[in-house]
N, CA, C and O atoms as a GROMACS GRO file, in nm:
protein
  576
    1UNK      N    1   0.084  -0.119   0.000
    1UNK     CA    2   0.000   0.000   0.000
    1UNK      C    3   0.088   0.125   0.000
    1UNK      O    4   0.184   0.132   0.077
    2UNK      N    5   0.053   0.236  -0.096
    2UNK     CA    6   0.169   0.337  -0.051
    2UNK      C    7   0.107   0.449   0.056
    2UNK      O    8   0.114   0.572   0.042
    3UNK      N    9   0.053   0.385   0.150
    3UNK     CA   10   0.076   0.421   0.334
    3UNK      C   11   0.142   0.411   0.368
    3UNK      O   12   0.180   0.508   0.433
    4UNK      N   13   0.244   0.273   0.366
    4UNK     CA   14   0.339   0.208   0.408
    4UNK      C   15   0.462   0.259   0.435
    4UNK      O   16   0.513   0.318   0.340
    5UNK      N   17   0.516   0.254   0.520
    5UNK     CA   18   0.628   0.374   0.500
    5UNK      C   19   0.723   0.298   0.423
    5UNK      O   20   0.740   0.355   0.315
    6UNK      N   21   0.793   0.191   0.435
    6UNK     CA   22   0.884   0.170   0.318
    6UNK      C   23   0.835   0.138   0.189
    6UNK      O   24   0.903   0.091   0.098
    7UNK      N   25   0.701   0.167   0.186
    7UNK     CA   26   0.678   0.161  -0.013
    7UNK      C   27   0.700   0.343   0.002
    7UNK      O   28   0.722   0.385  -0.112
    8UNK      N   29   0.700   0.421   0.073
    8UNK     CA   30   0.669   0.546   0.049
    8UNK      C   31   0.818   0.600   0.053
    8UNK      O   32   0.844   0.688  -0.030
    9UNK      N   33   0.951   0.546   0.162
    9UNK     CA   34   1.095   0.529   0.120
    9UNK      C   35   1.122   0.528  -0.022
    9UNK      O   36   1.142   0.626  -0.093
   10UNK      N   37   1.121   0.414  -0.055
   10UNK     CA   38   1.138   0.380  -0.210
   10UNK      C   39   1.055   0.457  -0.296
   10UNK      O   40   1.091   0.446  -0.413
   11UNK      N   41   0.952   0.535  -0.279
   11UNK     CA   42   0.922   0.613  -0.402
   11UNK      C   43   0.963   0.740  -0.366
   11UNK      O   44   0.932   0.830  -0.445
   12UNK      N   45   1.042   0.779  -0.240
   12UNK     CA   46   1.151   0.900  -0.244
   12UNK      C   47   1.287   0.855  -0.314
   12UNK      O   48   1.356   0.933  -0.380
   13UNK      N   49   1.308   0.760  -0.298
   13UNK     CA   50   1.447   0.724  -0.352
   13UNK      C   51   1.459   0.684  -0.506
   13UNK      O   52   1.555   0.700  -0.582
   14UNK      N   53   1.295   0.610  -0.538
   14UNK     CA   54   1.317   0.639  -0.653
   14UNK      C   55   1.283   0.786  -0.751
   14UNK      O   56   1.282   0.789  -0.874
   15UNK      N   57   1.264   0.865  -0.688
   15UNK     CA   58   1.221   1.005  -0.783
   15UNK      C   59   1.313   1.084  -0.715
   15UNK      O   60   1.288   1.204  -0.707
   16UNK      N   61   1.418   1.038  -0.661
   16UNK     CA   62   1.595   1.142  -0.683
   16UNK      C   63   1.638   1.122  -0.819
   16UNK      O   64   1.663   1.017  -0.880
   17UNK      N   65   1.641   1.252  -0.858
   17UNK     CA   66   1.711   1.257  -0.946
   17UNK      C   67   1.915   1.278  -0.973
   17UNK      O   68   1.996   1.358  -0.924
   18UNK      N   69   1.922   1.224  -1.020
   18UNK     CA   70   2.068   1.182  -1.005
   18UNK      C   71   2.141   1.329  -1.060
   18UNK      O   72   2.100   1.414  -1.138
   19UNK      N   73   2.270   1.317  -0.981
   19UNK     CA   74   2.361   1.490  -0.998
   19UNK      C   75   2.386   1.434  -1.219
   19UNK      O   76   2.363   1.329  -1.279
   20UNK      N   77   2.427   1.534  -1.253
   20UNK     CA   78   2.455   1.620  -1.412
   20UNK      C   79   2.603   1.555  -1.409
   20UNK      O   80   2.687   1.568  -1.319
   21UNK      N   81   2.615   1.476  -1.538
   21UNK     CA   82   2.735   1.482  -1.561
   21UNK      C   83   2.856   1.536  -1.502
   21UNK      O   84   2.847   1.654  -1.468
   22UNK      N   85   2.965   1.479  -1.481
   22UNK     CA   86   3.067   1.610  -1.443
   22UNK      C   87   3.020   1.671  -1.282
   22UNK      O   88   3.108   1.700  -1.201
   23UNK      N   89   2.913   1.683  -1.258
   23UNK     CA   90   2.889   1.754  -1.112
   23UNK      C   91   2.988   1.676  -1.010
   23UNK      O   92   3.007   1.555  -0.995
   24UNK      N   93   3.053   1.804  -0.935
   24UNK     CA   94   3.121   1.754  -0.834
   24UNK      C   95   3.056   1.684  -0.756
   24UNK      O   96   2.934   1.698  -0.746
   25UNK      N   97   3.143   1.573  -0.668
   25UNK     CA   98   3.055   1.502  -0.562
   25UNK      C   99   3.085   1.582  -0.427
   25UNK      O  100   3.180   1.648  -0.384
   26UNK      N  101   2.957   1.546  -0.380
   26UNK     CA  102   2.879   1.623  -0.281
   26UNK      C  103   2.920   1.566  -0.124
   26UNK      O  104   2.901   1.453  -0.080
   27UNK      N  105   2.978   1.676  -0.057
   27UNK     CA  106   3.025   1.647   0.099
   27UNK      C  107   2.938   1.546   0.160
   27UNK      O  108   2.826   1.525   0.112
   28UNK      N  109   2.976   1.489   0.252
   28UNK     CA  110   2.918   1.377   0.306
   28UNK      C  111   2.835   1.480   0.395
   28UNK      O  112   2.875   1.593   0.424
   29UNK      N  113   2.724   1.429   0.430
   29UNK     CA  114   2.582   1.476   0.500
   29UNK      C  115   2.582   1.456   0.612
   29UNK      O  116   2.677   1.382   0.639
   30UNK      N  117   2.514   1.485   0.711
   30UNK     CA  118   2.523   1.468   0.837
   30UNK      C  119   2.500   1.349   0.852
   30UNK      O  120   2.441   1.290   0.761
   31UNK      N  121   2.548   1.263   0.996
   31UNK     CA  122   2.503   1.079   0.991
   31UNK      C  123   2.397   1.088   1.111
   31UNK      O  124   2.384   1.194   1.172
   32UNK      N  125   2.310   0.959   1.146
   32UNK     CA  126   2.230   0.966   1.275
   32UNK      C  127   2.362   0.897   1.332
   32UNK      O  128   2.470   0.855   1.289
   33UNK      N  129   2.296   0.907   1.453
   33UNK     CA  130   2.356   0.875   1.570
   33UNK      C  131   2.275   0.754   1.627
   33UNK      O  132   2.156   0.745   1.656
   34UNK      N  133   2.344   0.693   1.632
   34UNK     CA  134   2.296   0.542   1.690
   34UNK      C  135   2.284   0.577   1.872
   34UNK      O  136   2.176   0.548   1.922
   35UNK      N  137   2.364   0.622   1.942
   35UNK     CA  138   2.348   0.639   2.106
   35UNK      C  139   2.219   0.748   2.101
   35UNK      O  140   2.144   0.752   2.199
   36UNK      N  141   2.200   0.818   2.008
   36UNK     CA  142   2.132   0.949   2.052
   36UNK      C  143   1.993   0.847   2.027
   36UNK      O  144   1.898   0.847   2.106
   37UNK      N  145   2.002   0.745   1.878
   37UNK     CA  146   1.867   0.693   1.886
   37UNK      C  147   1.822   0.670   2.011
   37UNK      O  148   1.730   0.733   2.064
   38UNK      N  149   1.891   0.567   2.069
   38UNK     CA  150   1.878   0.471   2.161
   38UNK      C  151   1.809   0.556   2.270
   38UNK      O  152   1.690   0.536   2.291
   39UNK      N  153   1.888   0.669   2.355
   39UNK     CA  154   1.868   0.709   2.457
   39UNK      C  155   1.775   0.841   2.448
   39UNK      O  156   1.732   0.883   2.556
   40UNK      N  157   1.741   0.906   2.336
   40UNK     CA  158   1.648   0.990   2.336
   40UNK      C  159   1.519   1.008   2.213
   40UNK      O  160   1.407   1.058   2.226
   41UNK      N  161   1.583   0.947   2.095
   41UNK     CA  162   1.438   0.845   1.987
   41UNK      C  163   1.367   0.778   2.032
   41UNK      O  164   1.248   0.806   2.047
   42UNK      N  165   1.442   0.626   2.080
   42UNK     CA  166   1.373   0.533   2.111
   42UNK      C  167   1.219   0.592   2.213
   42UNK      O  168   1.101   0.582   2.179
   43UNK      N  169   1.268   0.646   2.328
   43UNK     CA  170   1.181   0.658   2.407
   43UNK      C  171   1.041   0.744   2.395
   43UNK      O  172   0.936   0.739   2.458
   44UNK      N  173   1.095   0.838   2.272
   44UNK     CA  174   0.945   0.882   2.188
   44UNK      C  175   0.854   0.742   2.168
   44UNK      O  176   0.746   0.728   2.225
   45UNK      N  177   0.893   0.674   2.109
   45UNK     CA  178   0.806   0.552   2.035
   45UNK      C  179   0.702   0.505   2.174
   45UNK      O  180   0.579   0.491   2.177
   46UNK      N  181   0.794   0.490   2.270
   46UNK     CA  182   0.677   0.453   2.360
   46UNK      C  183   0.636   0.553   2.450
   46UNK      O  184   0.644   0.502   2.562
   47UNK      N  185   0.592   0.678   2.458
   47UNK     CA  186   0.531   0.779   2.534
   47UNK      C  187   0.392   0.736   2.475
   47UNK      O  188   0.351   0.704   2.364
   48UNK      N  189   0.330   0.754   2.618
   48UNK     CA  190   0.181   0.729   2.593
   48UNK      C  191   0.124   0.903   2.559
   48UNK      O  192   0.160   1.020   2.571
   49UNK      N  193   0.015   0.820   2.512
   49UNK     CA  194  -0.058   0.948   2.418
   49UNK      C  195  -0.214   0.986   2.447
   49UNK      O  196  -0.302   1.031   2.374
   50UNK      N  197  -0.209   0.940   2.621
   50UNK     CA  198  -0.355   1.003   2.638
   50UNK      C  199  -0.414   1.169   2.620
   50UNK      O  200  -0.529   1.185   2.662
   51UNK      N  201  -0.363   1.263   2.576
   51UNK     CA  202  -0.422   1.375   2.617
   51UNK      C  203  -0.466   1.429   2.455
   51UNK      O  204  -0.526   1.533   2.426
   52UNK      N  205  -0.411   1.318   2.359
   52UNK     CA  206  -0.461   1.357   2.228
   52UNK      C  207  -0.563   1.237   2.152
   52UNK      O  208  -0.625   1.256   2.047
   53UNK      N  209  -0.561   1.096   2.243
   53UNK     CA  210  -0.611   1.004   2.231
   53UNK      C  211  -0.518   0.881   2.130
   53UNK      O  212  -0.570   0.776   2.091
   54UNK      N  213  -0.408   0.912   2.109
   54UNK     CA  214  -0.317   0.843   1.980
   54UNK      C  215  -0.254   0.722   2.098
   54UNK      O  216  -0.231   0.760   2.214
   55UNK      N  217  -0.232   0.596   2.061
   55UNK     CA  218  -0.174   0.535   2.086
   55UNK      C  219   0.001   0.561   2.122
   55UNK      O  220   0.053   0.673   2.115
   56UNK      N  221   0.079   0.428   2.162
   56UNK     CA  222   0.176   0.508   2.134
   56UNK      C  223   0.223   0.473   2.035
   56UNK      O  224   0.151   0.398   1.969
   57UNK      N  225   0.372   0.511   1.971
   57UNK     CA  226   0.400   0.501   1.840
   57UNK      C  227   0.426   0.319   1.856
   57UNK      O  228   0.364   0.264   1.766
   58UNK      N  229   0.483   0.242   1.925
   58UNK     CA  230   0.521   0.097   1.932
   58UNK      C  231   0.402   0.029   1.927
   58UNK      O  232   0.409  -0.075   1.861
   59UNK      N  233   0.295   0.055   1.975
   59UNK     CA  234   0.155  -0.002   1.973
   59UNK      C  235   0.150  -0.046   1.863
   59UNK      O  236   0.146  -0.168   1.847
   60UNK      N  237   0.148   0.050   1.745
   60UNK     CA  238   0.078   0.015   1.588
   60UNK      C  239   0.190  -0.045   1.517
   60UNK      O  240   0.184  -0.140   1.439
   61UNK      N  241   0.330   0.044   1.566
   61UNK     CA  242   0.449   0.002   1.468
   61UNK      C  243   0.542  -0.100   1.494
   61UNK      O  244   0.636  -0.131   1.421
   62UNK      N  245   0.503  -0.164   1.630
   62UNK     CA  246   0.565  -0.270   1.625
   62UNK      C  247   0.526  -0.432   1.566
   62UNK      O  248   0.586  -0.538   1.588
   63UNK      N  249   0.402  -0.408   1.484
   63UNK     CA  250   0.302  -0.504   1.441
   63UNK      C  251   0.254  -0.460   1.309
   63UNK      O  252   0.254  -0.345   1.265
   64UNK      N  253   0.206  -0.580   1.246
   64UNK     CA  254   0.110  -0.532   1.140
   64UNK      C  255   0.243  -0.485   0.965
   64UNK      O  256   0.359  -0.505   0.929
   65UNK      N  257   0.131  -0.424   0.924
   65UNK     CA  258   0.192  -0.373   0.785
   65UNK      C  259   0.280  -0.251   0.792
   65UNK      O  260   0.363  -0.231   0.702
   66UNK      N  261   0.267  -0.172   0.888
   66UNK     CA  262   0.308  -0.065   0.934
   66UNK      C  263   0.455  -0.120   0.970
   66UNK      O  264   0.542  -0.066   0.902
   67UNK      N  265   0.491  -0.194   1.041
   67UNK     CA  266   0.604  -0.257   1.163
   67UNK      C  267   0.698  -0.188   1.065
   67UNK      O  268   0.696  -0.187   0.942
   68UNK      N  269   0.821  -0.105   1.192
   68UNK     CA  270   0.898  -0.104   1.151
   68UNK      C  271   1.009  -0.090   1.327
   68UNK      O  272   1.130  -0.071   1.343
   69UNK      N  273   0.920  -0.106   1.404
   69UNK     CA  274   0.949  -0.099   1.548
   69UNK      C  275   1.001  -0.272   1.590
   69UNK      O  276   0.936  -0.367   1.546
   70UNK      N  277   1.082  -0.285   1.650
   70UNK     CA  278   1.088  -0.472   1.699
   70UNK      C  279   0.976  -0.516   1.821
   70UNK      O  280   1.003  -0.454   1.924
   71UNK      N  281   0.887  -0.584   1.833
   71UNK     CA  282   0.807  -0.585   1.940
   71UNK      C  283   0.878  -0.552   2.071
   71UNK      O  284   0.997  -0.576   2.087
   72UNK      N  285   0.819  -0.509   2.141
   72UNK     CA  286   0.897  -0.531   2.303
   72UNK      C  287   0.882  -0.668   2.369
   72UNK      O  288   0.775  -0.718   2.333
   73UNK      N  289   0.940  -0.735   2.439
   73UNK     CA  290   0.995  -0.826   2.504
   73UNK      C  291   0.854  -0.812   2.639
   73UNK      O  292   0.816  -0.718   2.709
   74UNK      N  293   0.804  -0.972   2.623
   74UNK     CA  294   0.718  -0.970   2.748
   74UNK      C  295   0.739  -0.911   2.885
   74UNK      O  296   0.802  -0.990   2.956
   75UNK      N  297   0.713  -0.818   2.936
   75UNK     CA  298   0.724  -0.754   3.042
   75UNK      C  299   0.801  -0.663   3.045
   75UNK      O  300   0.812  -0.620   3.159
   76UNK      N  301   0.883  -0.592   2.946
   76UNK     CA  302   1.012  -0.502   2.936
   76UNK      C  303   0.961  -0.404   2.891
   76UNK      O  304   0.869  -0.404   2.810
   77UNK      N  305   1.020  -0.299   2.941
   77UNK     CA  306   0.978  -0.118   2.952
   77UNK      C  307   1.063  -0.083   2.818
   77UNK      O  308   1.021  -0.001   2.736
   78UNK      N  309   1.149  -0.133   2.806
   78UNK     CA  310   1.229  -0.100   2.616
   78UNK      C  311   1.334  -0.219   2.595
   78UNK      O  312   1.377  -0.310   2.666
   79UNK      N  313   1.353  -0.182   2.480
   79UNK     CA  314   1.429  -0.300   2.397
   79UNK      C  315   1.537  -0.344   2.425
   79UNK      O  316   1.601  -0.276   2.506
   80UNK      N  317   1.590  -0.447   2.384
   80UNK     CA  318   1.679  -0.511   2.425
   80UNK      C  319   1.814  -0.442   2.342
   80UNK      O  320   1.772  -0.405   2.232
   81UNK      N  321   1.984  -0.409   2.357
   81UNK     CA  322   2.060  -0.381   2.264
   81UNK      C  323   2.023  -0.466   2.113
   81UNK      O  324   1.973  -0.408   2.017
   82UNK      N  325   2.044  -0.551   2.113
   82UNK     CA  326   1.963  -0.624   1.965
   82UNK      C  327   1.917  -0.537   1.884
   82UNK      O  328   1.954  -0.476   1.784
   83UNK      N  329   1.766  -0.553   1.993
   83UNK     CA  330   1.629  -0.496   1.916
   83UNK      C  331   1.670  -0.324   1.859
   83UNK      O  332   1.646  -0.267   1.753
   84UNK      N  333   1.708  -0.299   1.928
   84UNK     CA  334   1.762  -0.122   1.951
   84UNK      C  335   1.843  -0.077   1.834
   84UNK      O  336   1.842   0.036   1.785
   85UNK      N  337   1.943  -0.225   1.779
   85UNK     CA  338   1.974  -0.179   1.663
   85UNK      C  339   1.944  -0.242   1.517
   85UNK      O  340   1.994  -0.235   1.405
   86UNK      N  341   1.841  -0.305   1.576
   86UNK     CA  342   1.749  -0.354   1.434
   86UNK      C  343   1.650  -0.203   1.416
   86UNK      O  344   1.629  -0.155   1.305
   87UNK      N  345   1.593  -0.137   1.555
   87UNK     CA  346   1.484  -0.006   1.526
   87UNK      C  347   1.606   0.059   1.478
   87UNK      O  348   1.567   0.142   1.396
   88UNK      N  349   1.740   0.063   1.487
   88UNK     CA  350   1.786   0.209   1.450
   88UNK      C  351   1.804   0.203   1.291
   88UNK      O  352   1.785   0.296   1.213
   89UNK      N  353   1.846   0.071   1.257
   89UNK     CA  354   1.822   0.002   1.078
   89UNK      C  355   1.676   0.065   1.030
   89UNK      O  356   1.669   0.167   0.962
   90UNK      N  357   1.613   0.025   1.054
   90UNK     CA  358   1.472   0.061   1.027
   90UNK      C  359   1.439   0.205   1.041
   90UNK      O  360   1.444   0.297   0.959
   91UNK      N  361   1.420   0.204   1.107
   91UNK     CA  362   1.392   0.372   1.132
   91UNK      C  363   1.502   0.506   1.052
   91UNK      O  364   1.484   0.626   1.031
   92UNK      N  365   1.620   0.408   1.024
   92UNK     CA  366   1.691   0.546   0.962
   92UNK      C  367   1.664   0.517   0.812
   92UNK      O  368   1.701   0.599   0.728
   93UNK      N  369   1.614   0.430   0.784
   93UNK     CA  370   1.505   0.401   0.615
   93UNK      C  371   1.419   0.540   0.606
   93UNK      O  372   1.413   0.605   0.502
   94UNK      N  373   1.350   0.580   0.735
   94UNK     CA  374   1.238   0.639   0.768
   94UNK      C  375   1.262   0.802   0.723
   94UNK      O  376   1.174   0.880   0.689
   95UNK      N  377   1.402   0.828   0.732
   95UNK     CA  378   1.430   0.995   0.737
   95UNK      C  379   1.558   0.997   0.601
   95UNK      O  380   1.642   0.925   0.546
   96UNK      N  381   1.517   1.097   0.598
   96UNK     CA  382   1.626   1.169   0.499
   96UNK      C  383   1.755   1.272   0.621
   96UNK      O  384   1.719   1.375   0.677
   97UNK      N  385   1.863   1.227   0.634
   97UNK     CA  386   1.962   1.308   0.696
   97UNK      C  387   1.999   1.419   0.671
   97UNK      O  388   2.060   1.451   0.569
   98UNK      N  389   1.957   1.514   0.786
   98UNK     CA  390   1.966   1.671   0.735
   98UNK      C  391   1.826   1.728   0.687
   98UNK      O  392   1.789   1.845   0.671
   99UNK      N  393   1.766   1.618   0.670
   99UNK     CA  394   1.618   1.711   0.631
   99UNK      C  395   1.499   1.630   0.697
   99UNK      O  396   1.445   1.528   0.656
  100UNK      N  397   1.472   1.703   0.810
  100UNK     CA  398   1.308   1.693   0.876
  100UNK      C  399   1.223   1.724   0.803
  100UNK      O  400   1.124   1.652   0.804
  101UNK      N  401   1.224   1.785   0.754
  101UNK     CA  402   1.058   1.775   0.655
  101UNK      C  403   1.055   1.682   0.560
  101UNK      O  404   0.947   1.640   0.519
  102UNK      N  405   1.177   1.632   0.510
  102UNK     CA  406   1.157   1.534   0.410
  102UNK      C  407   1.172   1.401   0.496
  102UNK      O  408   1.284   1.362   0.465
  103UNK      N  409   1.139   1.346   0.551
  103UNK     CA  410   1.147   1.229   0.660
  103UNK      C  411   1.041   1.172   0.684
  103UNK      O  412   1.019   1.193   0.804
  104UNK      N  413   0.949   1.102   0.637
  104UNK     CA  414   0.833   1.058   0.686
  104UNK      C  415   0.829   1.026   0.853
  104UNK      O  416   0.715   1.035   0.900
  105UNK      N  417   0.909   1.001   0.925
  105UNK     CA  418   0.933   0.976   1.022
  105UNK      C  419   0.881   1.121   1.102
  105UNK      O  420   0.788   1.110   1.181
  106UNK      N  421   0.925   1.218   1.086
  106UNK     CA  422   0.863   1.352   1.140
  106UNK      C  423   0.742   1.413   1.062
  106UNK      O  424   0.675   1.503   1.114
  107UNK      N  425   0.711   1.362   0.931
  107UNK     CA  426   0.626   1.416   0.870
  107UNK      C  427   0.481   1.346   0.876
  107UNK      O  428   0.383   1.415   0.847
  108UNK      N  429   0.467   1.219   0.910
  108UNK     CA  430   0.385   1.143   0.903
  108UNK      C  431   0.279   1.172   1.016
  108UNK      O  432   0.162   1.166   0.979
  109UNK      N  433   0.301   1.202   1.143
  109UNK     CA  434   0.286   1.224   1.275
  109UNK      C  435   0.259   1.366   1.280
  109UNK      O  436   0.167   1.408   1.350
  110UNK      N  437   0.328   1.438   1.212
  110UNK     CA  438   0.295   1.603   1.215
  110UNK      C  439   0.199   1.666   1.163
  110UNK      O  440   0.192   1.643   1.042
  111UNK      N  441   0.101   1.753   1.211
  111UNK     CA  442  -0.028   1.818   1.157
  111UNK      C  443  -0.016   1.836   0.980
  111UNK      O  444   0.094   1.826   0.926
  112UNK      N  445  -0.110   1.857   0.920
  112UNK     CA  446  -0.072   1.934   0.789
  112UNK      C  447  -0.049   2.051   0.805
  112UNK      O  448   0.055   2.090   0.751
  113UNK      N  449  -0.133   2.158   0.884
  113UNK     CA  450  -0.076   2.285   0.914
  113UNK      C  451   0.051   2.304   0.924
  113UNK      O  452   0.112   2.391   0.862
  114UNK      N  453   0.108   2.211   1.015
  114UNK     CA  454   0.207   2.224   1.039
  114UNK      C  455   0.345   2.179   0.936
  114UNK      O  456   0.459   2.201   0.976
  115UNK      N  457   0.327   2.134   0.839
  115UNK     CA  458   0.416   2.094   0.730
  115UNK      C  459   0.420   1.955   0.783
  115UNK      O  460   0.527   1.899   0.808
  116UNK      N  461   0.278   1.885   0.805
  116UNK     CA  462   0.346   1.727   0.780
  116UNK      C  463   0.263   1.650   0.702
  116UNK      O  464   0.219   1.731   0.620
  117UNK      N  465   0.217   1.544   0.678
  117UNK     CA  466   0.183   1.456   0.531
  117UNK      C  467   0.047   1.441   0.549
  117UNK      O  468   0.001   1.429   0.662
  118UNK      N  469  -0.021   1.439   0.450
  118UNK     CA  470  -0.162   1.393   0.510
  118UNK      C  471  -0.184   1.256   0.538
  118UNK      O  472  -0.291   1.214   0.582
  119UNK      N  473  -0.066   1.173   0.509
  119UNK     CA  474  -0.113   1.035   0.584
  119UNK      C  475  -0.068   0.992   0.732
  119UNK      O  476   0.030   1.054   0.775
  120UNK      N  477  -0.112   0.918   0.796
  120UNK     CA  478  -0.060   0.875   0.934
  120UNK      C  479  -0.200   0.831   1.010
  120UNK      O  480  -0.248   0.891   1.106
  121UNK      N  481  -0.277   0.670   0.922
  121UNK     CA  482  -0.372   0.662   0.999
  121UNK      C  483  -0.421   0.642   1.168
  121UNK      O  484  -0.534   0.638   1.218
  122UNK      N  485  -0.275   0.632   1.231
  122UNK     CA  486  -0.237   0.639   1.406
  122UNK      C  487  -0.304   0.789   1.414
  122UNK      O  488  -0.378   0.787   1.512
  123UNK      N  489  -0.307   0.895   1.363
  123UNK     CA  490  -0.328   1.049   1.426
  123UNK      C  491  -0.206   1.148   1.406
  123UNK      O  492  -0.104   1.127   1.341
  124UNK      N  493  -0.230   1.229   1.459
  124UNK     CA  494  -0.121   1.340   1.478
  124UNK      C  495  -0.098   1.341   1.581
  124UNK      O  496  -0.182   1.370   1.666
  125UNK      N  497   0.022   1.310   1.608
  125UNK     CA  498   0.105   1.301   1.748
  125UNK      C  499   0.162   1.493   1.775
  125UNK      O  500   0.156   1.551   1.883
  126UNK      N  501   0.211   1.549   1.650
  126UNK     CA  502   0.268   1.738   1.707
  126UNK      C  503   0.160   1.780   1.607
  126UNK      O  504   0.119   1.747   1.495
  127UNK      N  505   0.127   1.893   1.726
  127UNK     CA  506   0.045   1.993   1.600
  127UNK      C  507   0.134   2.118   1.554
  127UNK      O  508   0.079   2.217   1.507
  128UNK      N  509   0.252   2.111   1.568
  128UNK     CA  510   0.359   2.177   1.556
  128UNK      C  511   0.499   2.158   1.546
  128UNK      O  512   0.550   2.067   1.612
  129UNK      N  513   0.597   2.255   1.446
  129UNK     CA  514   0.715   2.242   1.480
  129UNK      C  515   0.757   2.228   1.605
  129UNK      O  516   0.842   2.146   1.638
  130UNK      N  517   0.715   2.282   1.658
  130UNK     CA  518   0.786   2.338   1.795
  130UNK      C  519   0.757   2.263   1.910
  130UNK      O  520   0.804   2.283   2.022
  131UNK      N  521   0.670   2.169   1.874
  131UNK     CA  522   0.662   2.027   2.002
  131UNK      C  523   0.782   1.989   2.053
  131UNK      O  524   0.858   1.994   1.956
  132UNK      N  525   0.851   1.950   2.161
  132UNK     CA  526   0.979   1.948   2.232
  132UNK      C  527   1.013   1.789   2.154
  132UNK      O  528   1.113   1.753   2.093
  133UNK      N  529   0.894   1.722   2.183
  133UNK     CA  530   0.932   1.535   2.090
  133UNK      C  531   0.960   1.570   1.931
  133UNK      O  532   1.061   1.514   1.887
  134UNK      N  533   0.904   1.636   1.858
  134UNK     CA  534   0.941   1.683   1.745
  134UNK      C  535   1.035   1.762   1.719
  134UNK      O  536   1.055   1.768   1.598
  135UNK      N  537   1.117   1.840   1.792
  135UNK     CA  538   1.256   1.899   1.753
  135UNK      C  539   1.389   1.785   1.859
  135UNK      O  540   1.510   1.793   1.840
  136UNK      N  541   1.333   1.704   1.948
  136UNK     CA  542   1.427   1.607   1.972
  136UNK      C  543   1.506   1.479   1.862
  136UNK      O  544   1.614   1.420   1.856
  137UNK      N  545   1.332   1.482   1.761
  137UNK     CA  546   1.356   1.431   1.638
  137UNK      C  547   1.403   1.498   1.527
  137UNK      O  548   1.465   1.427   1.448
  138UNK      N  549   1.393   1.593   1.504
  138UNK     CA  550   1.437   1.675   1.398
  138UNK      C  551   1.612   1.725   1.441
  138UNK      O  552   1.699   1.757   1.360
  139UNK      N  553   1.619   1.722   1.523
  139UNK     CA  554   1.773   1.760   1.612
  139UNK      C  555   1.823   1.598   1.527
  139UNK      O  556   1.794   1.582   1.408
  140UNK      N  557   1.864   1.537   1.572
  140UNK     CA  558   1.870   1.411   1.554
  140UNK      C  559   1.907   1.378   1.363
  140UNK      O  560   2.010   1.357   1.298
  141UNK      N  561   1.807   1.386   1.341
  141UNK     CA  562   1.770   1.370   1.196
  141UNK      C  563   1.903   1.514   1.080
  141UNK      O  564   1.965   1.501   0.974
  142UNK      N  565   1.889   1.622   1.174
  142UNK     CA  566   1.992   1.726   1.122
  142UNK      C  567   2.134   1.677   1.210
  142UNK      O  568   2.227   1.759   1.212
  143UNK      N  569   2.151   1.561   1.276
  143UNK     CA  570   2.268   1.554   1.288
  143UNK      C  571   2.336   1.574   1.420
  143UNK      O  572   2.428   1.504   1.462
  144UNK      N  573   2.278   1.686   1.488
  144UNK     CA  574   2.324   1.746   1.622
  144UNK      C  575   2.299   1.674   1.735
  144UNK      O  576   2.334   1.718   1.844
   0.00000   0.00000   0.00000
């Protein structure tokens, strides 16, 4: 389905258009950070979401067609090192480095007002840039 976030990956990657002949190659881009996932990403995924009614993000995405989360471990509050770097594989499918708006990962979840996608049948988790979980992700995603 192109809901999906990795059919929706691949039809960003396939409609790059490739640099012009001759064009110099282009500085290396900012990288994610695998510790920063771990200790300040990860724990977005599971913040509960009563005051907007949204699940949390591991609820839907660790299951189903959606999955791109590793289930959690019977009785465990977060993932195991393993699991942590199978989500950080996955999830960095999810973003474009250096660019939050182009990231389904921040865009999917984010209002339309607010510059984010009109799909995300979970809800809108920010109705804004300026949500503190949404620039922890966008920090991240630009590198810092």
């Amino acid at each position: 389905s192109q809901n999906d976030p990795e059919w929706q990956t691949l039809a960003a990657w396939v409609n790059t258009k490739p640099a012009p002949p001759g064009a110099p190659a282009s500085a290396p881009g900012p990288r994610l950070n695998y510790e920063t996932f771990k200790t300040k990403i990860q724990p977005i995924f599971l913040t509960s979401r009563p005051a907007n009614g949204n699940a949390r993000c591991a609820a839907c995405h660790a299951r189903g067609a959606g999955a791109y989360l590793e289930p959690l471990p019977p009785g465990a509050a977060t993932w195991t090192e393993d699991q942590s770097r199978r989500n950080f594989d996955r999830v960095a499918r999810l973003v474009v480095p250096g660019e939050p708006l182009k990231s389904i990962l921040l865009t999917n979840p984010l209002a339309t007002e607010a510059g984010g996608s009109p799909w995300h049948e979970g809800g809108k988790h920010w109705m804004s840039q300026t949500d503190p979980e949404w620039q922890t992700l966008a920090a991240w995603v630009r590198g810092s």
